[in-house]
N, C-alpha and C positions, 0 to 999 in steps of 0.2 A: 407274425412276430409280436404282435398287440396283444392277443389271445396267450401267446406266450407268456407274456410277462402279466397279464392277469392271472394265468393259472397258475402261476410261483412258478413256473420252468426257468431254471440259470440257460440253458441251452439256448434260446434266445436271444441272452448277455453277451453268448458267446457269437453271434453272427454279426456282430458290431453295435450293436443299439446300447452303448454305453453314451455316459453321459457326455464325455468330452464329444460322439459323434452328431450327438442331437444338437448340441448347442450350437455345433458348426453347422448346419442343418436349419437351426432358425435362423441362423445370423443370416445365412444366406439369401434365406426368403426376406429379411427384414431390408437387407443394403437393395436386392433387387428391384422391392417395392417404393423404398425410399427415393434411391436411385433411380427409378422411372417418373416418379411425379417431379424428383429437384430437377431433371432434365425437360420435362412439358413447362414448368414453372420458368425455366431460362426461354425456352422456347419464346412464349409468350411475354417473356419482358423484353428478348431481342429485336422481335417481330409482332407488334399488339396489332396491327394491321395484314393484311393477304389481298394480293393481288387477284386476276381473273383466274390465272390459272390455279391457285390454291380452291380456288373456291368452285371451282369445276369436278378438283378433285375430294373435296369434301363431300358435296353432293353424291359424288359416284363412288364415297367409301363403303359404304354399309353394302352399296351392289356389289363391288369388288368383294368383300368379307362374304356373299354368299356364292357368288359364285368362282371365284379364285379355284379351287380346287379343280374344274374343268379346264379351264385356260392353261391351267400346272399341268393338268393329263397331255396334252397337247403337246407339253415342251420335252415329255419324255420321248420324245422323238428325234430328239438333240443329243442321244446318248451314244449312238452309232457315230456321231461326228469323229473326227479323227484330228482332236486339239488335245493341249494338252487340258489338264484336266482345271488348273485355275484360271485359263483362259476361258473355256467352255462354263465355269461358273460364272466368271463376271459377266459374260455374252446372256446366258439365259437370265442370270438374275436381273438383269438391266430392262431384258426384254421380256420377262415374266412378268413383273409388275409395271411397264409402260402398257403390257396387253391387257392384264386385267384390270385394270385404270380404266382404260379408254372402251373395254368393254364394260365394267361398270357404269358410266358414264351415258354410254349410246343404251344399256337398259334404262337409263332413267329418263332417256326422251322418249320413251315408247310409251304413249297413252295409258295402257291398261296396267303396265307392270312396274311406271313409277309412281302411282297410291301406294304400291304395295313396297317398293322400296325406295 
């Protein structure tokens, strides 16, 4: 669509990339980004302090962020269940990231592989 609209193509124009869509399109990105830091910002003025268990999970976030997508493989095994289907979300999501958390975590007590994470 880029290339489009460098090379004078109106055909381009026509698959939506007018301007009222682009703007809607930054805005978007703009309130998302915004809206992420005013939310960390409330965070941290509600809560300027963390207990043991915050700080358990802090530690074990960066192992979590690598290895999560393992842990997720594993929950695809929850889809043969026979729930309904927002129940079965709230179940696995609860227990998806209680797993990956505490698997996080138990890598980062392991000698050789919490230098690395």
């Amino acid at each position: 669509m880029v290339l489009g609209l460098a090379r004078g193509e109106d055909q381009a124009l026509a698959m939506g990339a007018d301007l009222p869509t682009m703007a809607i399109a930054l805005l978007d990105g703009v309130i998302a980004v915004t809206g992420t830091l005013w939310f960390l910002s409330w965070l941290r003025r509600r809560w300027p302090a963390h207990g043991p268990l915050l700080g358990k999970a802090a530690r074990a976030s960066y192992a979590t962020y690598v290895t999560h997508p393992l842990v997720l493989t594993v929950m695809v095994a929850f889809a043969s269940v026979a729930l309904a289907p927002e129940i079965k979300f709230i179940l696995i999501a609860a227990a998806g990231i209680a797993a990956c958390f505490t698997a996080g975590y138990a890598l980062t007590r392991v000698p050789g592989i919490s230098k690395v994470l």
